[in-house]
N, C-alpha and C positions, 0 to 999 in steps of 0.2 A: 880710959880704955888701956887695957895692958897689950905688953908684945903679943901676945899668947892670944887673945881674943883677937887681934888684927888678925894674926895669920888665919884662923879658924873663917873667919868671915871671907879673906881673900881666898882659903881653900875651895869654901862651900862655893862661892860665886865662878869659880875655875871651873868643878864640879857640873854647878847646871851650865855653863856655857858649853863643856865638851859633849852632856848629853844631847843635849840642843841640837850642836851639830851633828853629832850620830847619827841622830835621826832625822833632819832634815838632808843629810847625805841617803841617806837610803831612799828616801824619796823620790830623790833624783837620780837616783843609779850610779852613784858617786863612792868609789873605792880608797883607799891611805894606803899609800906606800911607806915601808919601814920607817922615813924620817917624819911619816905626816904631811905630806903632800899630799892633795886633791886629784888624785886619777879619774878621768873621768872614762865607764865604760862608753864602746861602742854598741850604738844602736844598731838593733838586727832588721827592724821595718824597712819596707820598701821607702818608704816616705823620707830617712834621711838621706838616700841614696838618689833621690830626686831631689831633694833640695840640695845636694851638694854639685849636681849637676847642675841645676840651675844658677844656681851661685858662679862654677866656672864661667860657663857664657856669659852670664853678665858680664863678669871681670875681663874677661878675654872684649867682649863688643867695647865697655868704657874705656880697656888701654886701647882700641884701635880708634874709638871718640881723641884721644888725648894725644894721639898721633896726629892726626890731621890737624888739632888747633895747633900743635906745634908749628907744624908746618905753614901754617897762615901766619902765625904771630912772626916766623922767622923769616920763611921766603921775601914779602915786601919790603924787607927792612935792612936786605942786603945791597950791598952796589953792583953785583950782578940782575939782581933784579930792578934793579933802578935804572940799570941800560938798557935792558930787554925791554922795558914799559917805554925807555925811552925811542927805542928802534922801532917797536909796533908805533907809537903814537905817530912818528914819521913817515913810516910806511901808510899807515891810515890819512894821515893828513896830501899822502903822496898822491894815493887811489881818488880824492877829493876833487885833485887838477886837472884839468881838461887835459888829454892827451899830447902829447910831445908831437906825437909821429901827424898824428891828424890837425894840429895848427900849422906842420908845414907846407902838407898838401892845399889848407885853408889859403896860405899866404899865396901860393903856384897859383891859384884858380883864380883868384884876386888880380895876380897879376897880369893875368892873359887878356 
């Protein structure tokens, strides 16, 4: 195969590949900017104007989802919160003990 046949074969296949995409750009509502870049038009339906809202709320509820495991994965793994768990558990185990004030009055009547 000579130079001259390569290039011819390499042209024609350049050839249907641009048509290709011409046309399947058009299909899509797909616009070339000067250097041949893929512009893509905007849609005018109602429908992607909902779906792009749609899309925000998602986005906006999954970063408020991805807040709160933060917050879980980081809160118990601090040593503020390992003294606060340790303060309630005392105070809990405190509420458990018979009262102070009422074992002395207990001990007074005992002794009479």
């Amino acid at each position: 195969m000579s130079f001259w046949t390569a290039a011819v074969i390499i042209f024609a296949i350049w050839g249907l590949v641009q048509i290709y995409t011409r046309r399947h750009d058009r299909e899509l509502g797909v616009t070339r900017d000067e250097d041949g870049n893929p512009v893509f038009a905007p849609r005018d339906d109602g429908q992607a104007a909902a779906a792009l809202e749609a899309s925000r709320r998602e986005i906006a509820e999954l970063a408020e989802r991805v807040k709160v495991l933060e917050r879980i994965a980081t809160d118990g793994n601090t040593s503020d919160a390992r003294e606060r768990a340790r303060i309630a558990a005392e105070i809990e185990a405190l509420r458990g003990l018979p009262n102070a004030h009422n074992s002395d009055e207990r001990q007074k009547e005992q002794s009479q």
